[in-house]
C-alpha positions, 0 to 999 in steps of 0.5 A: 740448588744441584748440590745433594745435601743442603743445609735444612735453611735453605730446603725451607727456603728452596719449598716455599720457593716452589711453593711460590712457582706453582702458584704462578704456573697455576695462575697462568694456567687458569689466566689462559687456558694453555696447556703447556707454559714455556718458560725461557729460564736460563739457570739450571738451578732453577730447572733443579728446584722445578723438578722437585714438584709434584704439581707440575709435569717438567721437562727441560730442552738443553738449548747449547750454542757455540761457546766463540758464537756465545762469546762474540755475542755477549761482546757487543752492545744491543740497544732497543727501545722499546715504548721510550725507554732504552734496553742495553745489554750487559757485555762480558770479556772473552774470559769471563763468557768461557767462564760462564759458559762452562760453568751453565753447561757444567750445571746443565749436564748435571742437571740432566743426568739425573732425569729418564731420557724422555724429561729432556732434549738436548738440542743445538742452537745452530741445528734449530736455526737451519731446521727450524720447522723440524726441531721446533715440531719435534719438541712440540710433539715430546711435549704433547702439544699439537705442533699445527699450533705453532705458529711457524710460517713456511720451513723458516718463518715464525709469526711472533706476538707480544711475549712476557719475558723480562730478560734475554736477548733484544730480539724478544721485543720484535713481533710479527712475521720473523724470519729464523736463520742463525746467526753466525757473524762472529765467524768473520768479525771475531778477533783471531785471538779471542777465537784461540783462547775461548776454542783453547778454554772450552775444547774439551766441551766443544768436541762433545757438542760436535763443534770441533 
């Protein structure tokens, strides 16, 4: 989906595809009056073939993380249940995550560099728990939202409703008065050498994000 060229087969098949995602954001427009749909999608190839519209005003927040908190997350077993029925999350090694990382942040900085500057943000997930009010209004306002609309309680807390997210981290199941702080266990409970190979595989990137 980043690539320049593709094969005519897969443009036809990549149209009918936005074809298909237009219809849904126009749905959920006429369904609920909003203005702004968010959509927590994770791929940047799917943000590639948002952008191709003409419909849809698309901007992009970069959310990156620390590629050893990544990993440390990705290495423990979350079960949830949620209206009797149990949600486990996958688990991946300390290489595989590295791996992945890259790759997702690759495609990602491929993908804003060949937007205007005011498409997209790049943000950190450790910046946004520990200013949580600051960023999030701040985003608000670039995407023309009024930010008093948030639903944020105090400089930390979030007042959360049912959410429609299909995948993503256990934590999309909670609703109510939600406190938002980071998450940073995997700085005493991660393994010295799984810290040393992912911080070996991933250097070059973690400096450029400012984590080393």
């Amino acid at each position: 989906m980043l690539a320049p060229f593709q094969p005519s087969q897969l443009r036809a098949h990549r149209q009918h595809y936005l074809s298909a995602l237009e219809a849904i954001y126009a749905a959920i427009q006429k369904t609920t009056g909003c203005r702004v749909v968010v959509d927590a999608s994770k791929l940047p190839a799917y943000a590639a073939v948002l952008l191709d519209s003409c419909k849809l005003d698309v901007r992009v927040v970069f959310l990156v993380r620390d590629a050893r908190a990544t990993t440390f997350s990705w290495q423990r077993r979350k079960t949830t249940t949620v209206r009797g029925r149990v949600f486990t999350t996958a688990q991946y090694s300390p290489l595989m995550s590295a791996k992945e990382w890259l790759i997702t942040n690759w495609a990602a900085e491929r993908l804003v560099s060949r937007l205007k500057p005011d498409r997209y943000v790049r943000l950190r997930y450790e910046d946004l728990m520990r200013r949580p009010r600051q960023c999030l209004c701040q985003i608000a306002r670039w995407a023309g939202m009024n930010e008093d609309d948030l639903p944020l309680r105090g400089l930390d807390q979030a007042f959360l409703s049912t959410a429609h997210l299909l995948a993503g981290n256990q934590n999309r199941f909670r609703t109510g008065l939600i406190s938002l702080r980071p998450d940073e266990e995997w700085r005493s409970a991660m393994g010295r050498s799984e810290r040393w190979l992912v911080s070996l595989l991933t250097g070059p990137w973690l400096r450029r994000y400012g984590y080393l």
